[in-house]
C-alpha positions in Angstrom: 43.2 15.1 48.4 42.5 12.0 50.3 39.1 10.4 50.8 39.1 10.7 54.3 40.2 14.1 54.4 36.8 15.4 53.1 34.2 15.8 55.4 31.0 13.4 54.6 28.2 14.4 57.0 27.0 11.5 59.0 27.9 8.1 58.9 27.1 5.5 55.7 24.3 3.9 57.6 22.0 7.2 58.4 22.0 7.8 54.7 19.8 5.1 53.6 20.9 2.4 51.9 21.7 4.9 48.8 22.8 8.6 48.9 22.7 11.7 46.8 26.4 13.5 47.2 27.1 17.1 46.1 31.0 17.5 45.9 32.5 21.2 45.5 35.2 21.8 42.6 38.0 23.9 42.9 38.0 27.4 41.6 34.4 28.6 40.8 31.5 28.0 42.7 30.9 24.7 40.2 29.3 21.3 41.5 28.9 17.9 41.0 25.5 15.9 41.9 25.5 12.1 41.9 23.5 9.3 43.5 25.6 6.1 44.6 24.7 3.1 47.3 28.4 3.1 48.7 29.5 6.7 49.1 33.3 7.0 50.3 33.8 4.1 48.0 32.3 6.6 45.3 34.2 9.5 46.2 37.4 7.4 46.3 36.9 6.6 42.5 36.3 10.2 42.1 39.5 11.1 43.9 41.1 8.4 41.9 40.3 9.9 38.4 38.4 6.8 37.7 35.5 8.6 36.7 35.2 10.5 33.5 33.3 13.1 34.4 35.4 14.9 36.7 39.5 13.4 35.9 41.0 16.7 35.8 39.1 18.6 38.4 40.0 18.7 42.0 37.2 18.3 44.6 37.5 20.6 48.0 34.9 19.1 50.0 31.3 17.2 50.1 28.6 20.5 50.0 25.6 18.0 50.6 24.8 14.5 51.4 20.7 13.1 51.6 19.6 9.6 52.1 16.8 7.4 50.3 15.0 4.0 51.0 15.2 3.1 47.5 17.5 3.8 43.9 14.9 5.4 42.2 14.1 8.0 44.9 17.9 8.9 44.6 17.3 9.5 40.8 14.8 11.6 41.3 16.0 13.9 43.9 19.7 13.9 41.9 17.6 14.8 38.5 15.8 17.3 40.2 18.9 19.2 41.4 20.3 18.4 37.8 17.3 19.5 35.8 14.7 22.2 37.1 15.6 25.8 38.5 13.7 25.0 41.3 15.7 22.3 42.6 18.7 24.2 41.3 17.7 26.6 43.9 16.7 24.3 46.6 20.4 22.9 46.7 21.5 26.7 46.7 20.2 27.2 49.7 20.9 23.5 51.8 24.6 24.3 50.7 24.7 28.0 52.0 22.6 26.6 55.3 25.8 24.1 55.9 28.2 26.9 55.2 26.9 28.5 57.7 25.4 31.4 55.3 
């Protein structure tokens, strides 16, 4: 899959200067969260197998895309999805409202 073939809601500049991205894997219902200040770039890489973390896996789309003033807001919102049940749940349900569920 191409960059451009996967729908990034918005354009660069309504994010913020720096974004939290939620890409979808293939197969389960299995996600990726990541902060980054140049998104497609980012997702490019990821397309590109230049990132460890997911050479090997094929992403089907962008679930969720949220914008910040500054890096460490991003870090904080990513770690939150990452690390607490509550923000585990929060993303849950921002991904079913873009669905459409």
């Amino acid at each position: 899959m191409r960059a451009e073939e996967l729908k990034i809601g918005g354009k660069p500049d309504e994010f913020g200067p720096f974004c939290v991205y939620v890409l979808q894997m293939e197969g389960k219902r299995e996600f990726y969260i990541g902060h980054t200040k140049h998104l497609q770039k980012r997702i490019e890489q990821h397309l590109r197998g230049e990132t460890r973390s997911l050479r090997g896996r094929e992403i089907i789309r962008v679930a969720h895309t949220e914008g910040f003033a500054t890096r460490a807001e991003a870090m904080r919102r990513e770690r939150y999805f990452l690390k607490s049940s509550r923000g585990r749940a929060k993303l849950e349900v921002l991904i079913g409202e873009r669905e459409g569920g």
